[in-house]
Each structure stands twice: as structure tokens, then as C-alpha cells.
C-alpha positions in Angstrom: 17.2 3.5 -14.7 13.8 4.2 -16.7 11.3 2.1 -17.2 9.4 1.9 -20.9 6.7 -0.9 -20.3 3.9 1.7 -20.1 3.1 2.1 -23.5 4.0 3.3 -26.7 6.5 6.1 -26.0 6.4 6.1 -22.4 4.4 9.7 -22.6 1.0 9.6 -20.6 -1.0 7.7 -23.5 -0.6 3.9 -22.7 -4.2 2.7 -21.9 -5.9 5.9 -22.0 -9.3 4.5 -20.8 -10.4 1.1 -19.0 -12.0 -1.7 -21.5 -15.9 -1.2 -21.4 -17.4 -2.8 -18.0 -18.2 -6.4 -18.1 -21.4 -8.0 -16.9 -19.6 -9.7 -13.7 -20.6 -13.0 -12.2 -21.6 -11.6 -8.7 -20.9 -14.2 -5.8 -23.7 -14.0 -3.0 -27.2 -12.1 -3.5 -27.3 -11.0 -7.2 -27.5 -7.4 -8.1 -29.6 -5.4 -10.8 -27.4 -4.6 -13.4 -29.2 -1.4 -13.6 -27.9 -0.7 -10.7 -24.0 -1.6 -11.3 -24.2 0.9 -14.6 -25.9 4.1 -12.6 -22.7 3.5 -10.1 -20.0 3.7 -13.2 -22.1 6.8 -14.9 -21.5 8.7 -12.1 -17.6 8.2 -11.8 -15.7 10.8 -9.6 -12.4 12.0 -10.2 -9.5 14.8 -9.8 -7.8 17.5 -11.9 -4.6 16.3 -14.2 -3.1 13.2 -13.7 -1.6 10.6 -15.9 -2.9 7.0 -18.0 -0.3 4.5 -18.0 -0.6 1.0 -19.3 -2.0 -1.0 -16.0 -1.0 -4.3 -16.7 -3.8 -5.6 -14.6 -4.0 -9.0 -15.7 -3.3 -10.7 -12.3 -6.4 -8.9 -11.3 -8.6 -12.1 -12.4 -6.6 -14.7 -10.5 -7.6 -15.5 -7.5 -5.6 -15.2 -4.3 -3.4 -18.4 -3.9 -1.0 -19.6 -0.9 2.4 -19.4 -1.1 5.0 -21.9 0.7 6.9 -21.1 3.8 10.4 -20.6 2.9 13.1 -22.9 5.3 13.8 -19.4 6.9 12.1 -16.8 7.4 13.8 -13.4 8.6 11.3 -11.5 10.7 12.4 -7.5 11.3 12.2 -5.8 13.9 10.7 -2.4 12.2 7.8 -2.9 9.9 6.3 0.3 10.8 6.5 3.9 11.0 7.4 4.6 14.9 9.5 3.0 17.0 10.9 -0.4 16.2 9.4 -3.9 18.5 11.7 -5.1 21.2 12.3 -8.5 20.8 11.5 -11.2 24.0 13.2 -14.2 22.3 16.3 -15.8 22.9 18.3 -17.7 20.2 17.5 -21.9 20.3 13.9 -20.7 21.7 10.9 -23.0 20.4 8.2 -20.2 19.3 4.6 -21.8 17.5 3.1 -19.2 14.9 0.9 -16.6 15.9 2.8 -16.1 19.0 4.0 -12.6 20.1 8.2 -13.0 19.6 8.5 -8.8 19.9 6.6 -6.1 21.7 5.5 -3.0 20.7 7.6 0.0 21.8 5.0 2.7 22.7 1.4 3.6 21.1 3.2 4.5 17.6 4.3 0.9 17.4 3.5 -2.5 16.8 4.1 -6.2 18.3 5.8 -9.0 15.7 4.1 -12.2 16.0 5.9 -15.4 14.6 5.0 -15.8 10.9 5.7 -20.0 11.4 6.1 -22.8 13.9 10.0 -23.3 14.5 13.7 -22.5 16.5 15.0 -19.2 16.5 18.2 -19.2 15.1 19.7 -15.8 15.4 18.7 -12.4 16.2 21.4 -10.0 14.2 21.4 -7.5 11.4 20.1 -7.8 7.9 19.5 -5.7 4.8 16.3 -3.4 4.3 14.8 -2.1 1.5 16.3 1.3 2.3 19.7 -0.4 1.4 20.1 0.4 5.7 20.7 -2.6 8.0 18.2 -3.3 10.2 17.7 -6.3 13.2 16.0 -9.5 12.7 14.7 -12.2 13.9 15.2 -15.0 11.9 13.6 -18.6 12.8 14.1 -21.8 10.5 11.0 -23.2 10.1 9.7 -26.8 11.2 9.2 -28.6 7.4 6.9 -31.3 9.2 4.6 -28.3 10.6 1.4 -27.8 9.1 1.9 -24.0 10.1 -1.3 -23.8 11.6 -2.4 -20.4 14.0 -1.2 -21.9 17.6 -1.6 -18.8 19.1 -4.1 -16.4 19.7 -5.6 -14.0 22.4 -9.3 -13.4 21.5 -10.9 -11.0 23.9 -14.5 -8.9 24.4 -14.7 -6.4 22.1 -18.3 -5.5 22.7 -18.8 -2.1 25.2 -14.6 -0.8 24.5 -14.6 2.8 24.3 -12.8 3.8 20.7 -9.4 4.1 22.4 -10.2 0.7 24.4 -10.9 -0.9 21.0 -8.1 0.8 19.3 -5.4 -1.0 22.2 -6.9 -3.9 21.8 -6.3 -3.6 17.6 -2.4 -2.5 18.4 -1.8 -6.5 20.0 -2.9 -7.8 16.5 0.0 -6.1 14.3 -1.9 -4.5 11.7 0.1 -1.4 9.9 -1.9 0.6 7.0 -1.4 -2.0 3.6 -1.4 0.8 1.0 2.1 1.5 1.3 2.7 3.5 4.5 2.6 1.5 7.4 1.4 3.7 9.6 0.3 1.3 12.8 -3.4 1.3 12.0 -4.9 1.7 15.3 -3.2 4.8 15.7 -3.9 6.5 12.7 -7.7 5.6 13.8 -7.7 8.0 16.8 -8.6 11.1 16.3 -6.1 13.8 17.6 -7.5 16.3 20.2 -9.9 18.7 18.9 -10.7 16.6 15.8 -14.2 15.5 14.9 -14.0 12.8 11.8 -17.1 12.8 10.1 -15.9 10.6 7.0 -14.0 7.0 7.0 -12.6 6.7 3.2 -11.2 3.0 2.8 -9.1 3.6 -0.6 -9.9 0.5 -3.0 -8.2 2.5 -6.2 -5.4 0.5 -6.7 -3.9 3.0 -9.1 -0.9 1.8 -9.6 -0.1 -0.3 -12.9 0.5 -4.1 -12.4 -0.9 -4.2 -8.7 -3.9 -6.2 -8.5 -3.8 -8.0 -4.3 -6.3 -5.2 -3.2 -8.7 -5.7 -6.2 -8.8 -9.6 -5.2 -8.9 -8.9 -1.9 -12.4 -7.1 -2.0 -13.6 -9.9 -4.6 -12.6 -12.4 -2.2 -12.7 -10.9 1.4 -15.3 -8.2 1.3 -17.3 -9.4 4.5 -14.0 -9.4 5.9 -13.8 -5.3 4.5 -17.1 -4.8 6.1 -16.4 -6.3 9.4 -12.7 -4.2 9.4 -14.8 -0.6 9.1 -17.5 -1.4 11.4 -14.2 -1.4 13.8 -12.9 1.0 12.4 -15.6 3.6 13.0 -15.7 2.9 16.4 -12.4 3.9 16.7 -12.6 7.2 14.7 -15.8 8.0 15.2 -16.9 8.5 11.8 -20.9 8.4 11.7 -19.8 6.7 7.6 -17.5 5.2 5.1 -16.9 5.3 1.6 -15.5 2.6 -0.5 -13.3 4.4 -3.6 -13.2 1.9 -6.2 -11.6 2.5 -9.8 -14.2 1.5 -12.3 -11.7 -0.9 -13.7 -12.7 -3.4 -11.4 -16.4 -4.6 -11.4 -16.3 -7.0 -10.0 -15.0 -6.0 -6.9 -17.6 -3.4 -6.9 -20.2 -5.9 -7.3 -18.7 -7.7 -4.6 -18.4 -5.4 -1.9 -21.9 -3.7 -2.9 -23.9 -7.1 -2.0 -21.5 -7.4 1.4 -22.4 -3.9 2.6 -24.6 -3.3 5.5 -28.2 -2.7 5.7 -28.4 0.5 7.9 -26.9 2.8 5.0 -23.5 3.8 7.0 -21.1 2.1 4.3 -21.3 3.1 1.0 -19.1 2.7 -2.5 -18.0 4.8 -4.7 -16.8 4.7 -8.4 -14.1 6.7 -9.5 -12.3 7.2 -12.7 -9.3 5.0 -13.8 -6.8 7.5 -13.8 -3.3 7.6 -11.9 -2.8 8.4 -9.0 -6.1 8.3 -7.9 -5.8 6.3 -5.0 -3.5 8.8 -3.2 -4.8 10.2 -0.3 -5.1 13.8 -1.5 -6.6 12.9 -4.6 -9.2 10.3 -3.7 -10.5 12.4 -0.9 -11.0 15.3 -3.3 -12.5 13.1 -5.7 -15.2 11.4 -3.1 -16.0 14.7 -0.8 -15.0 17.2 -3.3 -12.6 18.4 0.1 -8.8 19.7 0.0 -6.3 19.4 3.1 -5.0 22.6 3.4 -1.1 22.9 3.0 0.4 21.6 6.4 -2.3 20.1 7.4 -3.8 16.4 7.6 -6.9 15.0 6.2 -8.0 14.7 10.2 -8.3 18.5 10.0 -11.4 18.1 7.0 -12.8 15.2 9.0 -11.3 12.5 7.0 -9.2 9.4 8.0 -8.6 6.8 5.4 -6.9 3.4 5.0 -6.4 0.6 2.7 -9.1 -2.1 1.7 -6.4 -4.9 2.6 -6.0 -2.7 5.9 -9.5 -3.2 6.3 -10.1 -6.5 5.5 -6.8 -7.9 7.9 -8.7 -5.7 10.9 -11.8 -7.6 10.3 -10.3 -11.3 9.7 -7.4 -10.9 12.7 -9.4 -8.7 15.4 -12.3 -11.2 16.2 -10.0 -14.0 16.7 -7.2 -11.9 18.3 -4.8 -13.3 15.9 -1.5 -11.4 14.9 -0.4 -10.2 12.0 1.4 -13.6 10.2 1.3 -13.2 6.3 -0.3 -10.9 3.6 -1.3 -10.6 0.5 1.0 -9.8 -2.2 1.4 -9.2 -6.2 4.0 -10.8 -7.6 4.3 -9.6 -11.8 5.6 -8.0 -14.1 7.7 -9.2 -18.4 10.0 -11.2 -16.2 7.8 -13.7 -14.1 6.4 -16.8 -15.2 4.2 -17.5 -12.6 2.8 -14.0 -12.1 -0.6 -13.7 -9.6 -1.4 -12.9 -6.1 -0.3 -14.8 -3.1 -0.8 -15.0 0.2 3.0 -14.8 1.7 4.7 -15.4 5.2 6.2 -12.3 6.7 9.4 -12.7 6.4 9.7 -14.8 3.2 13.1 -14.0 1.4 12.1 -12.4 -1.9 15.4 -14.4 -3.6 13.0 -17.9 -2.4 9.7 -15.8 -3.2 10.9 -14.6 -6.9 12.7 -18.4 -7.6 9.0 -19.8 -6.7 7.5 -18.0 -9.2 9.7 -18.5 -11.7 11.6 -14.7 -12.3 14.6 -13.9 -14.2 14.6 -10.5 -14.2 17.5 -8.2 -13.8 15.4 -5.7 -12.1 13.3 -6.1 -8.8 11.0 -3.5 -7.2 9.0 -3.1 -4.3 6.0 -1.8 -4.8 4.6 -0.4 -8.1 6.7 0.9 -11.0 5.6 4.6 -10.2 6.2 5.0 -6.4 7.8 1.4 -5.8 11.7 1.1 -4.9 14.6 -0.8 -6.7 16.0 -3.2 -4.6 19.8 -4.0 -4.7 19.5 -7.4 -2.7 17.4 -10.6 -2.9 17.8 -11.2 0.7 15.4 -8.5 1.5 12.1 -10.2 3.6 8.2 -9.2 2.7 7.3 -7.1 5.3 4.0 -5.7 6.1 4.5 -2.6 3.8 5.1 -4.7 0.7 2.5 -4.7 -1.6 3.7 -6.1 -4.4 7.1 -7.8 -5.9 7.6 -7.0 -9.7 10.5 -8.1 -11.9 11.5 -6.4 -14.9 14.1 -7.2 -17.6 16.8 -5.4 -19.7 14.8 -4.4 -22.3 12.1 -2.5 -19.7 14.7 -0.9 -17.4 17.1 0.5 -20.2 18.8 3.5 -19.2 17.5 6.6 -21.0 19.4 9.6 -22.2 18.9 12.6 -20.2 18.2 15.6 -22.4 17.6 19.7 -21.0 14.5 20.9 -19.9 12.2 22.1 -22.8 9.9 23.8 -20.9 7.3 22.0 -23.0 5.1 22.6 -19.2 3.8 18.5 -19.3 4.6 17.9 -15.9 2.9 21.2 -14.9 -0.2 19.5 -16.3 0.4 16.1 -15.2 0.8 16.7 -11.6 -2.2 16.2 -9.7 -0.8 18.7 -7.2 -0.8 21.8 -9.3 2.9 22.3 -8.7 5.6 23.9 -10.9 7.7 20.4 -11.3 9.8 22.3 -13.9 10.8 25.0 -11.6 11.4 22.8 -8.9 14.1 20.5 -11.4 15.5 23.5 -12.4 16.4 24.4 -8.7 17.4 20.9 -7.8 20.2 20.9 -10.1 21.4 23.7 -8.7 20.7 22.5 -5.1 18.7 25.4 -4.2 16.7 23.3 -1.5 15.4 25.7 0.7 13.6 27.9 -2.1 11.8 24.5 -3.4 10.7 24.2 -0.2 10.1 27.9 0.9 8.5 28.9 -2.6 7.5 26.1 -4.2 5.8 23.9 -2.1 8.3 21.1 -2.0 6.7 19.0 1.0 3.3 18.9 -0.8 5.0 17.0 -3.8 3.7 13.0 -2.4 6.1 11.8 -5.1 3.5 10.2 -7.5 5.9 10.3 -10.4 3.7 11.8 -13.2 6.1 14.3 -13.9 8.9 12.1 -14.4 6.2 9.8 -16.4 5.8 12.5 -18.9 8.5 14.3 -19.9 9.8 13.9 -23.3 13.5 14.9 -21.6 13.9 12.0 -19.5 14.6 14.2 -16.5 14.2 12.4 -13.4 12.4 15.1 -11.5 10.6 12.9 -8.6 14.0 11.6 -7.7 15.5 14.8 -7.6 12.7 15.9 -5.2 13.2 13.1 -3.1 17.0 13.9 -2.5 15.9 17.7 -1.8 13.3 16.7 0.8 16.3 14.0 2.3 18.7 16.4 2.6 16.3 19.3 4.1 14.9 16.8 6.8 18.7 15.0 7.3 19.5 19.0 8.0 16.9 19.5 10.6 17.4 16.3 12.5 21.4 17.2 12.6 20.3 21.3 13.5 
């Protein structure tokens, strides 16, 4: 499967720069203008790197609610770490909010009940990872106005960092970009670490996606409130806000929300792809490089997500769990395309009939780093960002030609790895010498290689089945 809704070609042009800035309507204190176009003069940015199309068009509608489905299936594992461990019992009452699974040790999180309603079984379902995985599933009250009936506020003044960051493990949260790594302990700093710099990644690089853009129009008190917690936990003395200078307005937005004292700034950086990976964006904000087998701790650095942010600041206050969150839903083959606020849980076949799809292809995620999905009956989770249906015509399969050695992906790849080389081995399954010699595990799987050349070649799924078979190895060694 390819997909050809970039642009003209499917070759890196696309949109190859952002429409100018527009004077935005700012909500709050106004903002000199002057002040608006010094920030987007001085845009930051990394070496190679692709321009897709971005489809951003959901990006000016604001955030609406979406309906609770009459079933929602709740899993287990929404997380990297160990999996909850559920404390309900089929044909038990449980009121939304409510903590229905409990975390499994610090690298996990608790499930709280997305809705008011009966538990009706508690038995296998399909994943995204086309794996089976357990669920809880409740059918929902329909007379319920699905209200928060549970919460468990407490102190938060005076809490060491690791006080505070136990305390943020009852509420749920796991990192929104994409990862879900259980945000309070990506927080903590591991032994011998000092973190001088909070990055909270507002890029949003990838085409289509536009929930963390309306998120820091909408919610950015709720962003600031998220990394004042935030640094307690890590430690950093100050944040910086990365935002792509395609969206002004949520630069105008979270400038007037910012603090008085000077500790949070925000940053413009170029509209390229993938500037909002990790490597990248930290490179482009601190001009810094994690060394090979290392992580960004090591330079001082933690990041996370805007949305990450903004859920810590709205749910932590109130002690409320982690319920519902934002999601895009796009792309040629929905009607109602836009960004809505979504139950965990929600069946994406009832999600995509909402909005009106008829696409013949569903991903999770973006186009560029997203996954194909091979059932409907697949819940949002907390990792899902966005929903985005394609037809025929944009996911027609592509002839695969041989490597031309044109060297496009070499200058694509924000990396600086030899993507050519490394497809070259893959076909032959020479694993161990992408790894050993070529840097394999440093490849985050961005996809501008695979973007760019004229060959078709697959490359960044090749590399994932090389790294899946090295690390299936070691597990079985």
C-alpha cells in the first residue's frame, strides 16, 4: 500500500513552504504584532528532512464533543509497561471517572471508566498491533448525562518531585504524541541525571493532524498549568514551547497564557517534516544531539506532548482520571472531518460512521508514522492521535522498481543515515550488519526515505521488520 495524497508526484515537493502568517485574532490580552513577526523571523530548524502536503485544514475548527458510543471497550494496556489489573467484576455498576483497573508497578498506569454504566464482560479483543489484548467493556447508561462522578483531589502544594510525580500516576495520563510512555515516569529524572531543559513539542509535523494545534488555541492555560507540574517533577529550572510557524495562532495563544517570571518560553520552528520528533526538535531548540545509545536525559532534556501537557494541567488539580481525549478525525474519505473530543474506548467502526467515512483505508495515527488498521472494532486509546480514512484512489498500490542509487533518501533522512544501504541489506536479511554498521536502532522510522524515492521501495518498513526480528531474537536468546 502507498499513499499519493501528498502532492504532485509523491516526491518531497507537496507544500514546500507554509502560506504567509496571518494577522490572528488573539483571545485574552492582545499582543504587538511586532512582536508575533520577530518570533517567526527567527525560526529554528534541523538538517534534511522532507515537505509534504499537510492537509491542515481541520486545524481552524474548534475542538467539538463526540457522542458516547452504546459500548465502550476499555483495554487493559494503553501504555508502554505493564498492563492495569482489572478490580471489576462482570454485572458491576461503575460511574465514570472511577478507577475500574490498577496500575501494575511505577511503569504503569490505572484505567478509569470512560462512562457511567454495567460491565458486561471482561475478555479479549483486537489491537491495533493486529495482537489480542483484554478488555473491559461496559455498555453505557443512554439516560446518563456522563458527568465526572468520581474524583480524588488531594494537596499538591509541598510534594517532593517524586511525591508529585505518584500522585500524577493515579490520574492516567500517558505521553499524547504517539508513545505512551506513562508521563509521570518519563518526568523523573534517572539517577545521576540533572535536567536543565523541559521541551513540550507543539510541532505537529505530521500532515492532516491538527488536535494538538487546537489544543494550545483552546487549552493553553491548561498547557501552562501542566509544565509548572511538570518541572517540579523533572526539575528543569525552564521550558520551551516548539511551535511550527504554521500555526499562529496557537503561538499567539500560548504567548499571552505564559507566565510572568520568564521560566516558560516559545519557540518558532520551521514547517518541515519531522520536526516534531524528539531528536530533531531538540536539536533545533538547544542546538543539542543525544549521543548514539543514549537518551535526551543524558543532555538534560525531557520532553512531552502539548496535549500531554495540557491533560496534566486540566486532570491533576481535580484528581480526575484519564476519561477521553482529543482526536483528529480526516482525511479524502470523511465527511465530517475536525477534531473531537472522544471517550476512551469509542469503537472506531461507531467513531468513523459518526463522521460520515467511507473509506477503504483506515490509519491510526498520521500517514507517515501512523498504522493501517485491519479492523473497525479497534477502541481509541490513549495513544491515538488521530483517525484518518483514505480511499482507493490515495492508497493504490505502487509498482516496486530497483534501487537507483539516485542517494534521496540519504538527503532526506534527518538522521544522516545510509537508508539505501540499509534496503539493500534488508532484502538480503543481513540484520545484524544494519544494526552493527549502520546504525539501525537510530532510524525512529520517520518515513522520509520511503517518502522520496522515485523507486517505490518501502525502506521504513523494511527497517521495521529488521529491528522486529533482531529484538524478537534477543527476547527468545
Amino acid at each position: 500500500m502507498s499513499l499519493t495524497f501528498f502532492g504532485e508526484g509523491g516526491r518531497g515537493k507537496g507544500d514546500a513552504h507554509p502560506a504567509p502568517m496571518a494577522r490572528p485574532s488573539l483571545p485574552g490580552r492582545l499582543l504587538p504584532f511586532s512582536l508575533l513577526s520577530s518570533l517567526f523571523s527567527r525560526k529554528a530548524t534541523f538538517e534534511h528532512g522532507i515537505h509534504p502536503a499537510y492537509h491542515k485544514e481541520t486545524g481552524s475548527l474548534p475542538i467539538q464533543r463526540f457522542p458516547f458510543a452504546p459500548k465502550l471497550f476499555v483495554p487493559l494496556s494503553q501504555h508502554i509497561g505493564k498492563p492495569a489489573v482489572s478490580i471489576v467484576r462482570v454485572g458491576q455498576e461503575v460511574f465514570r471517572g472511577e478507577v475500574i483497573a490498577t496500575a501494575n508497578g511505577m511503569f504503569s498506569l490505572p484505567i478509569h471508566a470512560p462512562a457511567t454504566g454495567i460491565v458486561e464482560a471482561i475478555s479479549l479483543i483486537p489491537s491495533d498491533t493486529g495482537a489480542m489484548e483484554t478488555a473491559i467493556t461496559i455498555r453505557v447508561y443512554e439516560a446518563d448525562g456522563q458527568e465526572i462522578r468520581v474524583r480524588n483531589p488531594q494537596p499538591l502544594d509541598g510534594l517532593t518531585g517524586i511525591e508529585l510525580a505518584l500522585v500524577m500516576q493515579q490520574i492516567g495520563v500517558a505521553g499524547k504524541g504517539g508513545a505512551v510512555f506513562p508521563t509521570h515516569a518519563k518526568l523523573i529524572p534517572p539517577n545521576g541525571c540533572v535536567i536543565d531543559t523541559l521541551i513540550v513539542n507543539g510541532a505537529e509535523c505530521e500532515p492532516f493532524l491538527t488536535c494538538d494545534h487546537r489544543i494550545m488555541v483552546e487549552r493553553a492555560q491548561h498547557i501552562m498549568t501542566g509544565i509548572d507540574y511538570a518541572r517540579r517533577v523533572c526539575g528543569a529550572p525552564r521550558a520551551i514551547i516548539g511551535v511550527e510557524d504554521n500555526k499562529p495562532d496557537a503561538v499567539a495563544a500560548l504567548i499571552a497564557a505564559l507566565p510572568s517570571d520568564g521560566t516558560v518560553t516559545v519557540k518558532v520552528v520551521k514547517t518541515k517534516y519531522p520536526q516534531g520528533a524528539a531528536e530533531t526538535l531538540t536539536h533545533a531548540l538547544l542546538g543539542r544531539e543525544v549521543p548514539i545509545g543514549k537518551r535526551s536525559s543524558s543532555i538534560g532534556v525531557v520532553m512531552n506532548n502539548v496535549m500531554t501537557m495540557a491533560y496534566v494541567g486540566k486532570l491533576l488539580p481535580l484528581g480526575e482520571g484519564m476519561t477521553e481525549r482529543v482526536v483528529t478525525v480526516a482525511g479524502p474519505a470523511v465527511e465530517r472531518p475536525g477534531n473531537y473530543i472522544v471517550p476512551l474506548g469509542t469503537p472506531l467502526r461507531f467513531l468513523l460512521d459518526h463522521v460520515g467515512a467511507h473509506g477503504s483505508e483506515v490509519i491510526l495515527g498520521g500517514p507517515m508514522m501512523g498504522a493501517a488498521i485491519s479492523s473497525l472494532d479497534i477502541p481509541i486509546t490513549k495513544g491515538v492521535c488521530g483517525v484518518l480514512a483514505f480511499g482507493k484512489k490515495e492508497t493504490a498500490s505502487q509498482r516496486i522498481y530497483p534501487c537507483i542509487h539516485c542517494g534521496e533518501c540519504i538527503k532526506a533522512c534527518p538522521k544522516k543515515l545510509n537508508p539505501t544501504q540499509m534496503g539493500l541489506l534488508s532484502a538480503k536479511r543481513e540484520y545484524d550488519l544494519m544494526a552493527d554498521k549502520f546504525f539501525l536502532d537510530e532510524c525512529f522510522e520517520c518515513g522520509c526515505c520511503s517518502y522520496v524515492c522515485p523507486s517505490h521501495i518501502p525502506l521504513v518498513q523494511q527497517f521495521r521488520v529488521a529491528k522486529s526480528f533482531l529484538k524478537d531474537r534477543k527476547k527468545a536468546a
